[in-house]
C-alpha positions in Angstrom: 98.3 93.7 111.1 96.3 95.9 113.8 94.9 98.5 112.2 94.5 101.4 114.5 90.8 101.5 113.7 90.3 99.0 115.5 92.3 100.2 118.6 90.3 103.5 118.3 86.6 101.9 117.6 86.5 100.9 121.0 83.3 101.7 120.6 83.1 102.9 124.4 79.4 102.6 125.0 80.1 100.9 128.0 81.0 104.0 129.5 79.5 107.4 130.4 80.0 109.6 126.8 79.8 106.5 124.6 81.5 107.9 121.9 82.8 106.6 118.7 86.4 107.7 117.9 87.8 106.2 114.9 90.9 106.7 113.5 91.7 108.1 109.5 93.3 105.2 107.7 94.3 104.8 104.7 92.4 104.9 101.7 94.9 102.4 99.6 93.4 99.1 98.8 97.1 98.0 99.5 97.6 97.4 102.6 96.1 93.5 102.4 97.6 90.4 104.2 100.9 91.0 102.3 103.5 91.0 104.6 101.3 90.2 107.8 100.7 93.6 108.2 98.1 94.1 111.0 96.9 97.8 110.5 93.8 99.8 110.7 91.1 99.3 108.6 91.9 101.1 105.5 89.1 103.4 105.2 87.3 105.2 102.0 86.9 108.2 103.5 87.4 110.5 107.2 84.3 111.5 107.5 82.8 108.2 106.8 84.2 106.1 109.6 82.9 108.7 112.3 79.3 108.4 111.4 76.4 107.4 113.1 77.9 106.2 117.2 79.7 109.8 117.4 78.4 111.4 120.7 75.8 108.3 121.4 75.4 108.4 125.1 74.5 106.0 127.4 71.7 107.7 129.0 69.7 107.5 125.9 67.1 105.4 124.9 65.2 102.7 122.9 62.4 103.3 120.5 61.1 99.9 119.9 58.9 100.4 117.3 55.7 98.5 117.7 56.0 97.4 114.0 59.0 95.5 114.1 58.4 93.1 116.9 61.3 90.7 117.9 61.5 87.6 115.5 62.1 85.0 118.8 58.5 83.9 120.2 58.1 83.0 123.7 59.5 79.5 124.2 62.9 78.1 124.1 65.4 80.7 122.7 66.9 79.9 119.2 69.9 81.4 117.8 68.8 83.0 114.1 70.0 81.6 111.3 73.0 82.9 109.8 75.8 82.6 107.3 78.3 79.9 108.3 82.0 81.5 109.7 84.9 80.4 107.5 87.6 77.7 108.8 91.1 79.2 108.6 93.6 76.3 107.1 96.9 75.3 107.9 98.4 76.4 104.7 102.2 74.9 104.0 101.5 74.1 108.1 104.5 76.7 109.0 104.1 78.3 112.5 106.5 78.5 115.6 106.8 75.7 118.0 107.9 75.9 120.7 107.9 79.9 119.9 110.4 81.3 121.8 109.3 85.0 122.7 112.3 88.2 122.8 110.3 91.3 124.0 112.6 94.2 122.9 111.6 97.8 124.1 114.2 100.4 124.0 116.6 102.3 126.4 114.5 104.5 128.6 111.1 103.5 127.7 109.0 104.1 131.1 107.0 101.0 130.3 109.3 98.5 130.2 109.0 96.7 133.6 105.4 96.4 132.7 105.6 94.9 128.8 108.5 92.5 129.7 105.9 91.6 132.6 103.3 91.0 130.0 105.5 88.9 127.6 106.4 86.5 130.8 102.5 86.5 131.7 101.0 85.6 127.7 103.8 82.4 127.5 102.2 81.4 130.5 98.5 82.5 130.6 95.3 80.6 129.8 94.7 83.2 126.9 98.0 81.2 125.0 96.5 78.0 125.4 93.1 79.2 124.5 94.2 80.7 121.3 96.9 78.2 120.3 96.2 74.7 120.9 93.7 73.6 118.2 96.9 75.0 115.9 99.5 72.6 117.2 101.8 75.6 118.7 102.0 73.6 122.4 103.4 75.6 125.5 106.5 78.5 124.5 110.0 77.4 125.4 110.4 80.5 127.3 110.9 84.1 127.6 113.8 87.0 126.9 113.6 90.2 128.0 116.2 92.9 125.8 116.8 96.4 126.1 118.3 98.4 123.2 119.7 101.8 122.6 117.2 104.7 122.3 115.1 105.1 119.1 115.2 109.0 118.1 114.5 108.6 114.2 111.1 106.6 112.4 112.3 103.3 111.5 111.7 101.6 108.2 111.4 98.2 108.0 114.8 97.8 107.1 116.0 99.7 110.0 113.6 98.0 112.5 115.5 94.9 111.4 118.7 95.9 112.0 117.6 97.3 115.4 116.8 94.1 116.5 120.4 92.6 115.3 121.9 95.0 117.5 119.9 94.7 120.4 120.3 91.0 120.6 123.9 90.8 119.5 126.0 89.1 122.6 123.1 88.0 124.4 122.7 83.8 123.6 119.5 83.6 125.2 117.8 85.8 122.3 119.6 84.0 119.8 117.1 83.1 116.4 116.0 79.0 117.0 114.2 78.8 114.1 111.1 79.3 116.5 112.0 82.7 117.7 109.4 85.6 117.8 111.3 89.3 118.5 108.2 91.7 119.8 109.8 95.4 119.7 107.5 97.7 120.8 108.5 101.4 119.7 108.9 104.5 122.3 106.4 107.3 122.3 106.5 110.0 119.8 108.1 107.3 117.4 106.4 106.3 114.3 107.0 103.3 112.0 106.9 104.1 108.2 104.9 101.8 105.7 106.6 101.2 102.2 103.9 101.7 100.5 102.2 105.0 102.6 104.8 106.8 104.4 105.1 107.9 107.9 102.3 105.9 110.2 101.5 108.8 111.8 98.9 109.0 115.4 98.5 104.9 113.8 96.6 106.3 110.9 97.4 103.2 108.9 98.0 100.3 111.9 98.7 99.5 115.3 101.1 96.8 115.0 102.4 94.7 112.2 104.3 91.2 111.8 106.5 89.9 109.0 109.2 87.1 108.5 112.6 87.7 110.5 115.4 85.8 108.4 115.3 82.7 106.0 115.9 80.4 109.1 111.9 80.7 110.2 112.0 83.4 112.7 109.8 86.2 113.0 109.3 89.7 113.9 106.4 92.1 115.4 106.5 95.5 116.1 103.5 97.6 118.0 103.4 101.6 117.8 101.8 103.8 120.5 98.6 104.9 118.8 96.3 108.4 120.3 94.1 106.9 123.8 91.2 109.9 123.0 88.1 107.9 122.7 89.4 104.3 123.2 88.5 103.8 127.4 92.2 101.9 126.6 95.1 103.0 129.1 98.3 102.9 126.7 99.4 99.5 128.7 96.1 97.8 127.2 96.3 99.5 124.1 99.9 98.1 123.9 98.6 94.7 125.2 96.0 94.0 122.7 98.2 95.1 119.6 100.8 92.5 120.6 98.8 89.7 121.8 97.2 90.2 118.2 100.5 90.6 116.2 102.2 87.7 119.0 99.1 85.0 117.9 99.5 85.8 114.1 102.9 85.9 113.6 102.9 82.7 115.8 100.6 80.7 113.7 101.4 82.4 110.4 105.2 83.6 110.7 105.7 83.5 107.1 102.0 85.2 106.4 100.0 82.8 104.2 102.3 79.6 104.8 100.8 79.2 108.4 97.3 79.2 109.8 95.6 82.1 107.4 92.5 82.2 104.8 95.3 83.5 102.4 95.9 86.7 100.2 93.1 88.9 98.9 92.9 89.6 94.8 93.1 93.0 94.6 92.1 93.2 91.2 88.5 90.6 91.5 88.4 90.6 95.4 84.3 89.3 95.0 86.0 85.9 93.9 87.3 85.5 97.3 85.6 86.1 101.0 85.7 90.1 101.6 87.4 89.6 104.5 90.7 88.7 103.0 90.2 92.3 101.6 89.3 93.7 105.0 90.3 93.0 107.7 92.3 90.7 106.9 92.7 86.3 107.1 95.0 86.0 109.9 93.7 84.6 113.3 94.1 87.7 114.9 92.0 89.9 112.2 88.9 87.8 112.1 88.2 88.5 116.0 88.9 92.3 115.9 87.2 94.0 118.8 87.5 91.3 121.1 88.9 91.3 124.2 90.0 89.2 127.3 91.6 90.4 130.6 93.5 88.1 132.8 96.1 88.6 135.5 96.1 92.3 135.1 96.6 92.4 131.6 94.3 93.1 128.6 94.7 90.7 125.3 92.9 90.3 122.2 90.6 87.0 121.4 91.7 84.7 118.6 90.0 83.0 116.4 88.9 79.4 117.3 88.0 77.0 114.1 86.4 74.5 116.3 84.6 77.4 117.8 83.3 78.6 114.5 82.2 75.4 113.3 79.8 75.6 115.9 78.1 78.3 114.5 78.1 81.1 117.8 81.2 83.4 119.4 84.1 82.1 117.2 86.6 84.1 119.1 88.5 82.2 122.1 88.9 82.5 125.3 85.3 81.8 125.7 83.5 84.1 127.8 81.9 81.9 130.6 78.8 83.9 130.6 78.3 86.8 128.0 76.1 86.0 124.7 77.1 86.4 121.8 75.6 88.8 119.3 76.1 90.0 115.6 74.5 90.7 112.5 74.8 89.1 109.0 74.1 89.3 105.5 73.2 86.3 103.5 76.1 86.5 101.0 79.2 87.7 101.2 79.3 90.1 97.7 76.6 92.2 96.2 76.6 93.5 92.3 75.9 97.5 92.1 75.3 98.7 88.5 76.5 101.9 88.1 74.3 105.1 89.1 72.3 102.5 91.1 71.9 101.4 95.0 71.9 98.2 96.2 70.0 96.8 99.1 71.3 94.1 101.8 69.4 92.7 104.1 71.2 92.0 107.5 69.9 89.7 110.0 70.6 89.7 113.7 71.6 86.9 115.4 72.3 86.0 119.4 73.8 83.1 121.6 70.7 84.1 124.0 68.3 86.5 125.1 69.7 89.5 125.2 68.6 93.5 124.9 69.2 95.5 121.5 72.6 96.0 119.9 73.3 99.0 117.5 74.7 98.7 114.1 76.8 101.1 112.6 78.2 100.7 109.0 82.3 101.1 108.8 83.9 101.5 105.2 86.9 98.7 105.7 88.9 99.1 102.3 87.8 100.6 99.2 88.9 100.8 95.1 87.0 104.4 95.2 85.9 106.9 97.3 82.5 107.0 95.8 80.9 104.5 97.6 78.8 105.2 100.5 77.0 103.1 102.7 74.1 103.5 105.7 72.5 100.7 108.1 68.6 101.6 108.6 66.4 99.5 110.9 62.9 99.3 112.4 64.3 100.2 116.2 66.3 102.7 116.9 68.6 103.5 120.2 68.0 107.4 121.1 70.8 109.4 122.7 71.9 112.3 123.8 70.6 115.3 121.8 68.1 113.1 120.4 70.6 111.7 117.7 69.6 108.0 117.0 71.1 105.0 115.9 69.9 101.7 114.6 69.1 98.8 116.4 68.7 95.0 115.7 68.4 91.8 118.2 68.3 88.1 117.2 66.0 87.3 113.8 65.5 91.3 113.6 65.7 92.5 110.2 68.2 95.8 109.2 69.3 97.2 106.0 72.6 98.2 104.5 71.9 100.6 101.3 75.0 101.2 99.1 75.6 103.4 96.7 78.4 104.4 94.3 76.9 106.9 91.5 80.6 107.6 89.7 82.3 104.1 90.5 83.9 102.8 87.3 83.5 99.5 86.4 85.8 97.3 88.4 85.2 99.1 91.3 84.7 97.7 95.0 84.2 98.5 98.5 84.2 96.1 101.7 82.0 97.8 104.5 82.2 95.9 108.1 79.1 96.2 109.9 79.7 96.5 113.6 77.6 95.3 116.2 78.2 97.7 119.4 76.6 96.6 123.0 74.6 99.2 124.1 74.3 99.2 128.3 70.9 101.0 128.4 69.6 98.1 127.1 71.0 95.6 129.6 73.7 94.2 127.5 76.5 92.1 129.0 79.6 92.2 126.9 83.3 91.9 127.2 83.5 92.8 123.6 84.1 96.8 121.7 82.0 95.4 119.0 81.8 92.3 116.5 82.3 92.6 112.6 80.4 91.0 110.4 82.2 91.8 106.3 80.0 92.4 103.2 81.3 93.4 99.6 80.2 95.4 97.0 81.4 95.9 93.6 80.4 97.6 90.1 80.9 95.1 87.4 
């Protein structure tokens, strides 16, 4: 699942305003790696997700604090130290190959000549191979373009089902293969409804999701149009990058958790498992959130690359041929908060090269309680506009997330994401929104 969090943390420093514009999620711990769901980050709170990058702008800038010097001496640049990226498995090795793609948009949808132009240009591009071949999926057998009737009413899941069974009925080409992929894309003002939350209304729980089609092995992805305010994305990218996500995942995992996925999260003891099955999620698509990569017009998110992780730098594919890669980690991926209590983590930054300052900024990902609250401080700082300030951290630079939870029952958890965010004042080079790096806390 997309979550439209991610769509709308675009964190658009890139651009003149830089501002942070983060959608309202849910608050539900359930929306987990269920039914592939790709969704926003489920969030603990409104105000907390649209914190510290709000009104940043770009003409700000750096207090380097003469006390916190840079870890990297001159020399030959090393990469910091920093906590080994998982390796997704294969699972019960389920996936579609040769996936066939259907791209379904419905009657009258003023953007159809341009997604059916996408679906022919992913079966074909260098982002497919990229993000596929370490998998096993090989080359697509091809590509079906279907219009249906209009949409006026918010589909269920149920209903999007059946709305694919009509559009495709009569037409041999779209016929289920057992390898068959159907990407519907709903028209605007249309709104897909979660089982378990109601209406998805303005994306406020996800972007796109992707679950099993029939019992024969086929599979099914839907993308919503989600609010542009705050994103720098046109609604063709925006569009783009939720189903090139949803398109990998349901792909390599068309049955979520028999394919290529780190598995289901434990909602009930999720510091057993790596927070990220809790948030964002342990699909191929959800562990390189934020990433992007443009090709023949078209805008697509990065997949993860198991090869690429095990060599310890970007672990999101396409490579970029000449952008480092930056991020920040913590040493372990859950911390223990007694109750009434705060618990420190110490985050390190870490680079591919020399590069200038990133800024960190704490997002709550998914969350037993609201009490929880969480704040990155650092010895640098990035200054913008109206003197607000943001912390900074560059490779072997120390930061520190504080958590606190002062009426969390026992049992409780949260999962915050801490986002490292180019910052262009600095000289940055980045194709990337941000990168996520997961931590976990919970009250035993």
């Amino acid at each position: 699942m997309r979550f439209s969090l991610l769509i709308a943390l675009a964190i658009v420093l890139a651009t003149a305003g830089c501002t942070v514009s983060v959608a309202t999620p849910s608050s539900s711990p359930s929306e987990q790696p269920d039914g592939g769901i790709e969704g926003g980050f489920p969030s603990s709170g409104d105000a907390a997700a649209t914190d510290a990058l709000s009104g940043v702008e770009a003409s700000g800038s750096l207090d380097a604090r003469a006390d916190a010097p840079d870890a990297q001496e001159a020399g030959p640049f090393v990469p910091a130290t920093h906590s080994p990226w998982p390796q997704v498995p294969s699972n019960q090795g389920v996936f579609l190959k040769p996936m066939k793609l259907v791209t379904i948009l419905s009657s009258g949808d003023a953007l159809a000549t341009q997604l059916f132009a996408f679906g022919d240009a992913l079966i074909a591009s260098h982002w497919w191979t990229s993000v596929t071949t370490e998998y096993g999926l090989g080359a697509p057998s091809g590509g079906v373009h279907v219009t249906g009737a209009a949409i006026t009413q918010n589909p269920d899941q149920t209903a999007m089902l059946s709305y694919i069974q009509s559009a495709i009925a009569g037409n041999p080409a779209a016929t289920p293969d057992g390898n068959t992929l159907y990407m519907l894309y709903l028209p605007q003002s249309i709104d897909a409804i979660d089982p378990m939350n109601g209406t998805n209304t303005m994306c406020k729980f996800f972007g796109g999701f992707h679950d099993i089609y029939d019992m024969g092995g086929n599979a099914f992805a839907v993308g919503q149009r989600c609010p542009l305010q705050g994103t720098g994305l046109t609604e063709i990218q925006d569009l783009t990058i939720t189903a090139s996500h949803e398109i990998l995942e349901a792909a390599t995992d068309p049955q979520p958790g028999s394919g290529w996925a780190l598995g289901a999260g434990n909602l009930q003891q999720p510091w057993t498992q790596p927070p990220t099955l809790i948030a964002p999620g342990g699909e191929l698509g959800d562990l390189c959130l934020g990433t992007q990569w443009a090709e023949g017009g078209y805008t697509y998110q990065r997949g993860w690359s198991n090869a690429a992780a095990a060599a310890g730098g970007d672990p999101c594919v396409p490579a970029y041929p000449s952008a480092r890669y930056y991020n920040a980690s913590a040493p372990q991926p859950w911390y223990m908060l007694a109750t009434g209590n705060s618990v420190t983590i110490p985050l390190t930054g870490f680079a591919s090269g020399p590069t200038g300052d990133w800024a960190l900024e704490t997002l709550p990902l998914s969350s037993s309680s609201t009490d929880f609250s969480g704040s990155v401080t650092s010895a640098t700082h990035y200054v913008g506009q109206g003197g607000m300030t943001v912390p900074t951290t560059n490779n072997g630079r120390m930061a520190t997330l504080t958590v606190s939870a002062p009426g969390a029952a026992s049992g409780s958890w949260t999962v915050f994401g801490i986002a490292s965010v180019p910052l262009p004042a600095t000289g940055m080079v980045s194709g990337d929104a941000y990168h996520l790096w997961p931590v976990g806390v919970y009250v035993p």
